[in-house]
N, C-alpha and C positions, 0 to 999 in steps of 0.2 A: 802421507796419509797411512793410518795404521790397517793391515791387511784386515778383512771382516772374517771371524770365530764364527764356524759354523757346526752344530751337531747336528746329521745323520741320525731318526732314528725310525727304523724298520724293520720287519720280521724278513725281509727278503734281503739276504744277501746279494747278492747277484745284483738288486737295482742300488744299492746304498756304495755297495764296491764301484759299479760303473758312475753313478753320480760325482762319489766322492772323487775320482779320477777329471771327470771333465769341470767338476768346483777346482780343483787344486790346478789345472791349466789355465785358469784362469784367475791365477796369483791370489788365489780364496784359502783361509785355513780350515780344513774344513777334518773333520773326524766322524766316525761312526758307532755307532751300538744297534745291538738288534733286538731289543726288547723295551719296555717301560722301564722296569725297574733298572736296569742298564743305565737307562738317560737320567734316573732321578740321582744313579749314584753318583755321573757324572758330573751332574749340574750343581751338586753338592760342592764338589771339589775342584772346579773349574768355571768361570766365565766365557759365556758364548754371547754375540750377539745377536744372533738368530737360529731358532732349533725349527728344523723340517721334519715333521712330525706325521706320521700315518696313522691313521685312523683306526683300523684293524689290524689288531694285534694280537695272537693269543695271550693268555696272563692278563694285565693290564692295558686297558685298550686306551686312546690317543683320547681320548676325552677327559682319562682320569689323570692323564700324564699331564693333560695339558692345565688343569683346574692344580695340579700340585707342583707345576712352575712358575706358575702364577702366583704362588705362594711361597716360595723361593727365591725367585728371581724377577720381579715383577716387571723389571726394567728389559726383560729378553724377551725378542720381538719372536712369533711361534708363527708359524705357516704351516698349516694342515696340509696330507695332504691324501687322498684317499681312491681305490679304484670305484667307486659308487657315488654318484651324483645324488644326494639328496636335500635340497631345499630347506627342511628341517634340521638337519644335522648340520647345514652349515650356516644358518640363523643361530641356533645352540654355542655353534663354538665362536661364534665371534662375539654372543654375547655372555661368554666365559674368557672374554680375551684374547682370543686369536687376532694376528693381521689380516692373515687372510686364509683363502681355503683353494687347495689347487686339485681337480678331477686329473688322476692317472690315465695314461699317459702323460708326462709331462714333458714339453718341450723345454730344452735348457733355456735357452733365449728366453721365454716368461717367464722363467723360475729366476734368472738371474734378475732381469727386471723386477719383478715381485720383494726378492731379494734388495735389490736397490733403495727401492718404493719403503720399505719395513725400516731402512736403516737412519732414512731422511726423517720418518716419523718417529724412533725410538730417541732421538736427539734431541 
């Protein structure tokens, strides 16, 4: 079974570095960027199967990243993923396409599942 493609994208280094360290222990290929337009150049030029996307972003914020991979990539499964709980904004993006939508803190264990869960249904 082919490893799953993951893009990292967030303004915080620090959680996107430690994520991306504990995806890739867990035989995940995973890479990073820390902006919108970062993820849109990379989506251009690469194949992911699932982009972990935050919400708030200066620049470009995850809402507008997320409606222009959608447009790009339709087939890439998107997991929001944000430190603000709001009911609205996560009806919004999953009726913009998202899989799903994950409130920060994020335990790896659910993200991997979630992770899993997006891969079974992008198939």
């Amino acid at each position: 079974m082919a490893r799953m493609r993951v893009l990292l994208v967030d303004d915080e280094e620090e959680l996107v570095s430690t994520l991306e360290e504990r995806l890739a222990l867990r035989d995940i290929d995973v890479e990073y960027v820390l902006s919108g337009d970062q993820a849109l150049n990379r989506i251009k030029e690469k194949d992911y199967d699932i982009v972990l996307l935050d919400v708030m972003m200066p620049g470009m914020n995850g809402m507008d990243v997320l409606v222009n991979i959608r447009r790009l990539r339709p087939e890439t499964q998107i997991i929001l993923l944000t430190g603000l709980s709001d009911a609205k904004d996560c009806e919004n993006s999953l009726k913009h396409g998202a899989f799903d939508y994950i409130v920060k803190p994020v335990r790896i264990d659910t993200l991997i599942q979630k992770m899993h869960e997006a891969m079974r249904c992008g198939k």
